[in-house]
N, C-alpha and C positions, 0 to 999 in steps of 0.2 A: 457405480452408484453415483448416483448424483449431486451435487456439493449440497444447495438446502436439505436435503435427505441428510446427509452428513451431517450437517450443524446440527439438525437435530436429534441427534442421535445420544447416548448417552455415553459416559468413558466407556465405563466396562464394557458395554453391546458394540461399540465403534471400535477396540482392542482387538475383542474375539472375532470380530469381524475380519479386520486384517491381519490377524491371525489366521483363520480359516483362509482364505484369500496365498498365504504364502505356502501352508500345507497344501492346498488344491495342486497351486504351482509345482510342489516337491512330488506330488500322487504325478501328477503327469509329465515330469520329468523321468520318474521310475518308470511309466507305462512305453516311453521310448526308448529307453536307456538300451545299451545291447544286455548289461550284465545288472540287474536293479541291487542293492546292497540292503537297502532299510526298509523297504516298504509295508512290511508289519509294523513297524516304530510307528511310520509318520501317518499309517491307518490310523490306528490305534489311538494317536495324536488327535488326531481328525476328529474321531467319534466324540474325543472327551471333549473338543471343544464346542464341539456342536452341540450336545447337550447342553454345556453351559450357557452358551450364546441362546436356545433357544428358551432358556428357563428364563434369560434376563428379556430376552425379547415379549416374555406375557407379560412382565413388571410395566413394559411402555403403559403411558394410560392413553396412546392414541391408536385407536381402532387399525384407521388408515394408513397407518406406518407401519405396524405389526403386520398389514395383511401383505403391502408392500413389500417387509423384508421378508416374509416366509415364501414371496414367490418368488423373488430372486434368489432367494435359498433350493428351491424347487430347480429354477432355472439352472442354478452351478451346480446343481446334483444330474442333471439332466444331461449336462455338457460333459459334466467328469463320466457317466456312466456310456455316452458314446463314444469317448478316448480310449476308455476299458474296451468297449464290443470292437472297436476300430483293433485295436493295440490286437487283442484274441483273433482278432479275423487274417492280421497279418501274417501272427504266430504263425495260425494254421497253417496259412501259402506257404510260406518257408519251410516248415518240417513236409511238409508234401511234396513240397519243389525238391527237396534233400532227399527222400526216400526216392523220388524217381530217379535222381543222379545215381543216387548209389548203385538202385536196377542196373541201371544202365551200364555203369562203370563195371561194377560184377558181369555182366553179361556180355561186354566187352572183352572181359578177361578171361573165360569161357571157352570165347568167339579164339580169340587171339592163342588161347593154350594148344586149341585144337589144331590149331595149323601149320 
């Protein structure tokens, strides 16, 4: 966000802001993690703040800012929801890569008992 964006911002809207902003950071720290631990918590976290942030964000009385932060709001939902589809698409690779191992290795042993 940008610094004049910033000054003008209000506490509470500027708080929840970098509030959301840290929770984003902990959703995609879980989305890489090998083993996630809290990621319901810090969802769950997320949504509540997001609501609040966006109830203060009608309070702005400037048109131009509110439109501002709801597309950068847009934008970091957009980023976080490719981390997810990225994070699911790796998943997938891995358990598929692992289910052919195992084929393999089974069928290896198979191969190997028979001889």
């Amino acid at each position: 966000m940008e610094q004049d964006v910033r000054a003008s911002l209000t506490e509470p809207v500027l708080s929840l802001w970098q509030r959301l902003q840290t929770l984003n950071g902990g959703i995609s720290g879980q989305l890489e993690a090998d083993s996630p631990s809290n990621e319901n918590s810090i969802a769950e976290d997320r949504s509540l703040v997001l609501r609040m942030l966006c109830e203060q964000i009608a309070k702005l009385p400037d048109v131009h800012l509110r439109e501002y932060l709801l597309t950068e709001l847009l934008e970091g939902n957009n980023r976080l929801y490719a981390r997810g589809v990225q994070a699911l698409s790796d998943a997938g690779a891995q358990s598929a890569a692992g289910a052919l191992q195992r084929r393999a290795i089974k069928a290896y042993g198979v191969q190997d008992a028979s001889a």
